[in-house]
Every structure is written in structure tokens, then in C-alpha cells.
C-alpha positions in Angstrom: 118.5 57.3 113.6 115.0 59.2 112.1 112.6 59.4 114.3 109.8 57.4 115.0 107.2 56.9 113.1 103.9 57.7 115.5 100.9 57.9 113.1 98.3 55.3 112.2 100.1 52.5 110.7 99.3 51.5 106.6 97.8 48.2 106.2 99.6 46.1 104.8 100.5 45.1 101.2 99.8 40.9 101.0 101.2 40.1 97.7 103.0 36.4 98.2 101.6 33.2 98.8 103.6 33.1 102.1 102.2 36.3 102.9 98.5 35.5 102.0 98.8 32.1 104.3 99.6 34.0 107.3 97.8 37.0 106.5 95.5 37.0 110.0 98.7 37.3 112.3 100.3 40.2 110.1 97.2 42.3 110.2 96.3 41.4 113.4 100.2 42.5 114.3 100.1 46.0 112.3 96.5 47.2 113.4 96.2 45.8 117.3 100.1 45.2 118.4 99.8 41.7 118.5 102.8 40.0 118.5 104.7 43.2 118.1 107.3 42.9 120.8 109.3 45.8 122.3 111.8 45.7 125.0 111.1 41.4 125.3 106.9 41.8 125.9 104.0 42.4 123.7 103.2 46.1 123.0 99.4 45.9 122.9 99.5 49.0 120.7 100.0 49.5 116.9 103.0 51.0 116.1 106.7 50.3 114.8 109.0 48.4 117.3 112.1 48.3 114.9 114.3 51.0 112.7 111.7 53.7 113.3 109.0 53.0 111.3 108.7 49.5 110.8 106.6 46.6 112.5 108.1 43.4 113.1 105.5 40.5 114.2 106.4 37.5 115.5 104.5 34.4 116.4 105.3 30.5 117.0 105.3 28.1 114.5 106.8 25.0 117.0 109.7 24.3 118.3 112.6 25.2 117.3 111.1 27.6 114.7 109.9 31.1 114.8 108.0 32.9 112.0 107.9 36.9 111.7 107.2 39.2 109.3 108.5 42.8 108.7 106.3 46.0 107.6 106.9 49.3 107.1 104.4 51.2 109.2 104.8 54.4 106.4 103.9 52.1 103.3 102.2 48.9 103.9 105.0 46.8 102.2 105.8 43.3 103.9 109.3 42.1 103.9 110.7 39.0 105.1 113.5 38.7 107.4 117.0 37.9 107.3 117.5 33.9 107.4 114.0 33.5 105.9 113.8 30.1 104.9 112.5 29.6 101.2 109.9 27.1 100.1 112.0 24.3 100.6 110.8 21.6 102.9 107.1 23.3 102.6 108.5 25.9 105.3 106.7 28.9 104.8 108.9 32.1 103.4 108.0 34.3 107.1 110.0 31.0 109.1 113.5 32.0 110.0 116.1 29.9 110.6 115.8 26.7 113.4 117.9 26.4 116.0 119.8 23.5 118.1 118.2 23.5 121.4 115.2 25.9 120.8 113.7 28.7 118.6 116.2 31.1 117.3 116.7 34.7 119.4 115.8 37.6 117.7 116.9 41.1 119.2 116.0 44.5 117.9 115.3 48.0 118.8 112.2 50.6 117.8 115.5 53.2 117.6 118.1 51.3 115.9 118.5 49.2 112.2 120.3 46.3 114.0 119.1 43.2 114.6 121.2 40.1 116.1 119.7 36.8 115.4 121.3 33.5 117.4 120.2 30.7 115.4 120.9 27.6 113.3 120.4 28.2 109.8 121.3 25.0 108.3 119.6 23.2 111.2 118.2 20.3 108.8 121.8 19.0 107.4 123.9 16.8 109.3 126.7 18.9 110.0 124.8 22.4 111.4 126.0 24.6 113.2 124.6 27.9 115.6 125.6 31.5 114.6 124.9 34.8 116.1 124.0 37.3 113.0 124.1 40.8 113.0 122.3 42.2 110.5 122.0 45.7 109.2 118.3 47.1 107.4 119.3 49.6 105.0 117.9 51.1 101.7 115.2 48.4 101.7 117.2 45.5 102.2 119.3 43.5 105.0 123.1 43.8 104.8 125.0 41.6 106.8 127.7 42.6 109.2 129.4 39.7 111.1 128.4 36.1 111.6 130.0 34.6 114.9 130.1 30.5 115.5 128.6 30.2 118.4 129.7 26.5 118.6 
């Protein structure tokens, strides 16, 4: 793993429509640590929480959804997450997957490119069912490793 990143974090880039709407809570995340969680609380301070250098803010959007938003701390550039729900149903690009029973569980590391997501991804057709993800963020881009019913 590269080290940290540990200077002043580049605004960031809004360039969709999704991104635009929720605009406040990214900015607020990159420049004040607001919704920047490390370690399960908030960090209070800017700064990447996830794969060294970038910023991943998360805030509520009701139950059982979850919205976040990626940035790299180096670059500005905003990326969504893995299980980012398109503009189907008017769900905003940022919301990831819902889940049976409450919002899906997100777990990452400042020092690590894995992330594990427990959630519900087709939550909205009859027949859903819950999955832990683990995901992989390289070159840019999410690869995924293993899906697991969970059940």
C-alpha cells in the first residue's frame, strides 16, 4: 500500500447532475471531514479515510439507503461507488444499493483498496436477495472479487 496522502486535499471536480445535487455534503466532506468516517466515527478533519489518498463521504438518505461519494484527495475527481444505483427510480447516482432490514454496511480502510459492502442490491424486485461484496479499487476503477449470499 502507498502511503497516505497528508496534504491539503483538492476540491473537488462536480461534473454530473448527481454530483451537482449533492454538492454541499461532498464539499463539506473533502474540506471539514464531515461525514468522512474512519475506524466507524467521524474524523472531524479533512483528509483521505480510504486507499491512501482518497475521501469517501457518506451521509443518510433514509432508511434502508445510504449515499456516499468517493474523491481523490490528490485530484479533485469524484467517483461513485460500487453498487451505485443509476437514475432509475429517480435514485440519485451517489445511493448505493438498499438493503433488507436496514442501510447497507460499508467497510473500508485509510491503508487498504478493499472495501466490503453487505447489502441488497436488487432490493426493489420481488425476489432480492443480501450479498456481502468485496470489492477491489484499482487503476481508477472498482474490480470485484467475491460476492457471498448472505441469505
Amino acid at each position: 500500500m502507498r502511503q497516505v496522502y497528508n496534504g491539503v486535499p483538492a476540491p473537488p471536480k462536480i461534473v454530473t447532475a448527481s454530483q451537482r445535487r449533492y454538492r454541499t455534503r461532498i464539499r463539506e466532506g473533502v474540506e471539514k471531514g464531515w461525514g468522512v468516517l474512519q475506524d466507524g466515527s467521524e474524523q472531524h478533519r479533512p483528509g483521505p479515510n480510504f486507499a491512501g489518498k482518497m475521501i469517501v463521504v457518506q451521509w443518510g438518505c433514509g432508511s434502508p439507503c445510504l449515499m456516499l461519494a468517493m474523491v481523490d484527495a490528490v485530484t479533485g475527481e469524484v467517483f461513485s461507488l460500487p453498487l451505485a444505483m443509476g437514475d432509475t427510480l429517480r435514485l440519485p447516482l451517489l445511493c448505493i444499493g438498499n438493503s433488507v432490514g436496514g442501510n447497507p454496511e460499508v467497510e473500508f480502510r485509510q491503508d487498504s483498496r478493499l472495501m466490503v459492502i453487505r447489502a441488497t442490491p436488487d432490493y426493489f424486485k420481488s425476489n432480492h436477495h443480501s450479498y456481502t461484496h468485496y470489492y477491489l479499487w484499482r487503476d481508477d476503477r472498482w474490480v470485484l472479487l467475491r460476492r457471498e449470499r448472505l441469505d
